[in-house]
C-alpha positions in Angstrom: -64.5 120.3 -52.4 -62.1 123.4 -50.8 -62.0 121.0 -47.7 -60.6 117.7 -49.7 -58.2 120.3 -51.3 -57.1 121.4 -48.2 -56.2 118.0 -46.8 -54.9 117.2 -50.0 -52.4 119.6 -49.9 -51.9 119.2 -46.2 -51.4 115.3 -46.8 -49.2 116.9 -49.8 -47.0 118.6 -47.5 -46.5 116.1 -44.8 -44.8 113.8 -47.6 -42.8 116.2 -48.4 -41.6 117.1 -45.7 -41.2 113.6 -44.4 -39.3 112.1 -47.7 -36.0 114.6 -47.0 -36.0 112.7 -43.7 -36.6 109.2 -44.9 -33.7 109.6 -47.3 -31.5 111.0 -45.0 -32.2 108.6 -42.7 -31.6 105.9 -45.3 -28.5 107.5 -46.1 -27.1 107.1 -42.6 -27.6 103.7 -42.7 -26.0 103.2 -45.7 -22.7 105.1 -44.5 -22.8 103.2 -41.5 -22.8 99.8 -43.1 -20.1 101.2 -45.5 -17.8 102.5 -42.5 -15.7 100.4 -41.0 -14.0 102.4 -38.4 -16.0 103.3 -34.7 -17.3 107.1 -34.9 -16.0 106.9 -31.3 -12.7 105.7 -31.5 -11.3 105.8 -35.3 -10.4 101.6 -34.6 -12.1 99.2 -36.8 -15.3 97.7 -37.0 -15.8 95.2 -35.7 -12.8 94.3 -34.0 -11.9 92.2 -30.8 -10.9 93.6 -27.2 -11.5 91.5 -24.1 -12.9 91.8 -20.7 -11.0 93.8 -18.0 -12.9 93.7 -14.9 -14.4 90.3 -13.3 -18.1 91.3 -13.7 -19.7 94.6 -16.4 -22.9 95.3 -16.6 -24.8 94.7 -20.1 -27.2 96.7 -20.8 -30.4 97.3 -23.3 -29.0 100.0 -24.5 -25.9 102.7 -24.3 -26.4 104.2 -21.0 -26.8 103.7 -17.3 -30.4 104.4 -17.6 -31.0 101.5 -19.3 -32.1 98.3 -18.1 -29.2 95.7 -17.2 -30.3 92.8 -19.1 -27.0 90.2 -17.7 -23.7 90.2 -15.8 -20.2 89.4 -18.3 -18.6 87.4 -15.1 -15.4 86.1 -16.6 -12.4 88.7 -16.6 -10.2 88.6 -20.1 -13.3 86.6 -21.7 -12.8 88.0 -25.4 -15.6 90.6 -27.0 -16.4 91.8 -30.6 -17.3 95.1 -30.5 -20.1 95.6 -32.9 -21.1 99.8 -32.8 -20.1 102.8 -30.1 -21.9 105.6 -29.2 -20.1 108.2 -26.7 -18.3 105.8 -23.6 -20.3 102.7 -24.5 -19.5 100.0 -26.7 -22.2 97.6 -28.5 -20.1 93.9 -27.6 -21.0 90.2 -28.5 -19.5 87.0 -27.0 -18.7 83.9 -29.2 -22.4 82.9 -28.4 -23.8 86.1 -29.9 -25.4 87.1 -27.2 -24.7 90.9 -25.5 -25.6 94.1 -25.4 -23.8 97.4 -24.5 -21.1 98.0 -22.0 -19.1 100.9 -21.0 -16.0 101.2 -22.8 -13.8 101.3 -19.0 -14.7 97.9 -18.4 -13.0 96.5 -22.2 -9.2 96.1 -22.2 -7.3 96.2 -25.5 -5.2 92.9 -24.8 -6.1 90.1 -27.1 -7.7 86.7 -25.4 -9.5 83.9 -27.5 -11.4 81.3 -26.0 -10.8 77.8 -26.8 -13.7 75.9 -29.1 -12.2 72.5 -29.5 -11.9 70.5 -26.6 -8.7 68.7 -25.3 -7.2 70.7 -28.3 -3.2 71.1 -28.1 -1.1 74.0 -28.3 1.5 72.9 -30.7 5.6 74.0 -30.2 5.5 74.9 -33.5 2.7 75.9 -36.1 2.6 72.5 -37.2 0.5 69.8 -36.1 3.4 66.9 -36.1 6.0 69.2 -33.8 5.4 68.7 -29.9 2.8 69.5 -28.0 3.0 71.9 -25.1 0.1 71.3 -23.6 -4.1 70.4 -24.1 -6.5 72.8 -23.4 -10.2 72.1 -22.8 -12.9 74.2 -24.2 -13.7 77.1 -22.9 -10.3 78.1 -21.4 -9.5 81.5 -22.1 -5.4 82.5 -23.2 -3.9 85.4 -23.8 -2.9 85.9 -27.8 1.0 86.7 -28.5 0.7 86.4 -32.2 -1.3 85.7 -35.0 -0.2 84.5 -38.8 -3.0 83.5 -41.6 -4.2 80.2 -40.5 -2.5 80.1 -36.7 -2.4 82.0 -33.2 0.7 81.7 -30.3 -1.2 81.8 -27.4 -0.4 81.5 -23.6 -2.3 80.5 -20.5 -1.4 79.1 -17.0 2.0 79.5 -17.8 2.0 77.0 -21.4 2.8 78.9 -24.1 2.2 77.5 -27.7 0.2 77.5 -31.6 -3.5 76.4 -32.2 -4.8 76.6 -35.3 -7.1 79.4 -35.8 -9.9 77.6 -36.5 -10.4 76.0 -33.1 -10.6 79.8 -31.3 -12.9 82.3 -31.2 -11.3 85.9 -30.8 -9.7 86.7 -33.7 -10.7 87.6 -37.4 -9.8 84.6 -39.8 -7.4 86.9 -42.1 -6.5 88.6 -39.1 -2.7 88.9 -38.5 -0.9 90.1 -35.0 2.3 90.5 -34.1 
């Protein structure tokens, strides 16, 4: 009997001393779902940023020692940034698919890649002014400006408005200027 006591109380203990834990743990996650700002960087989660150099490793997980599970190949191709944790930044592509990647290779400039194909960059956001030029998809251009439901963008030298929702690369009530 002394000896079920004793591992009673031992089992006893061992919650007890793993239930602080568990609810601090749950309580992390909770703030992290709740903050929207990087611990890192203060900027907002997630948020957009695109590809400086032509090829960044992505890796399993937030440092070198880490295995390399692909190669990002495309320079300026745009990113979400989904988490950070010291120099490394958790990224997706429009495809979902990523990993982490140090922050040196991301660039702040603003790229989109183009969804629809053959779709035209208007003069004017408007759909009946001129068109400036067709882009296929998966050409990447640079963003100038963003209202509610349109983006200015610019790529081998054309310059004009596509409607948001035949980009990926920018947040659909997100506004730039």
């Amino acid at each position: 009997m002394r000896s079920f006591l004793r591992s009673v109380t031992v089992v006893i203990a061992l919650i007890v001393g793993v239930l602080p834990a568990i609810a601090e743990e749950n309580e992390t996650a909770e703030d992290q779902t709740e903050l929207r700002t990087g611990p890192v960087t203060g900027l907002p989660l997630p948020r957009f940023v695109s590809l400086k150099a032509n090829e960044a490793n992505v890796r399993r997980g937030p440092s070198t020692s880490h295995r390399i599970d692909w190669v990002f190949a495309r320079r300026d191709m745009p990113l979400q940034v989904t988490a950070e944790y010291e120099n490394w930044r958790r990224v997706v592509d429009r495809d979902g698919l990523g990993g982490w990647v140090h922050y040196i290779m991301l660039s702040g400039v603003r790229t989109v890649i183009i969804d629809t194909d053959m779709q035209p960059l208007y003069a004017r956001q408007d759909e009946s002014s001129p068109q400036e030029a067709i882009l296929e998809a998966g050409v990447v251009a640079r963003v100038e400006e963003c209202t509610l439901n349109w983006c200015q963008l610019s790529t081998a030298g054309y310059k004009g408005w596509a409607p948001k929702s035949a980009i990926w690369g920018v947040g659909a009530d997100e506004v730039l200027d």
